[in-house]
N, C-alpha and C positions, 0 to 999 in steps of 0.2 A: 480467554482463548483456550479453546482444546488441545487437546497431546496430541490430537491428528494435524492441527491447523500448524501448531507450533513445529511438527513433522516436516511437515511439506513445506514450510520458510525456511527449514535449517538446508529441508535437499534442495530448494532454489537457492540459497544462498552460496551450495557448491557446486552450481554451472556454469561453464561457460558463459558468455557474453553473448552468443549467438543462440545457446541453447533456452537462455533466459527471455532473448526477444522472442524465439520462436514459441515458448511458453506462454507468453503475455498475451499474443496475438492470438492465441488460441483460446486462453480465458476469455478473452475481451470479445469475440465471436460467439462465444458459449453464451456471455451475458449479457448482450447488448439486447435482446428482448426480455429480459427476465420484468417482470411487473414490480419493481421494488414502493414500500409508499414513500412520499415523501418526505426530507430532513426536517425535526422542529428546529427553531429556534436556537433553542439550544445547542441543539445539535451541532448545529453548523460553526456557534461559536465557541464551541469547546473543538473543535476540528481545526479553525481558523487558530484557535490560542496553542494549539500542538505544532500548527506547521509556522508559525514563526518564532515559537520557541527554539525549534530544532535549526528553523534558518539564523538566529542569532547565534549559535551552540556552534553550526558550521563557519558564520563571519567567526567567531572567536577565533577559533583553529586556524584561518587563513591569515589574520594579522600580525 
């Protein structure tokens, strides 16, 4: 990740609730035509093994 990327997650991480929707929906406008190629394989299962990792991390903290 860049020091510009890393940037702009630290200033989203100090908005608002409203200013963070209002952010998302704006990216999400900007990049709903973007031509990206398609996820390998891989890809998707290293994506997949992140987001249940993180959802185990969060059941942990809840019980």
């Amino acid at each position: 990740m860049t020091a510009l990327v890393q940037e702009l997650l630290n200033t989203f991480d100090r908005l608002t609730d409203s200013e963070r929707l209002e952010l998302v929906l704006e990216i999400l406008k900007r990049t709903v035509d973007l031509d990206f190629p398609p996820l390998s394989d891989e890809d998707l299962v290293l994506n997949a093994e992140g987001l249940f990792l993180e959802l185990d991390e969060q059941e942990t903290m809840y019980e």
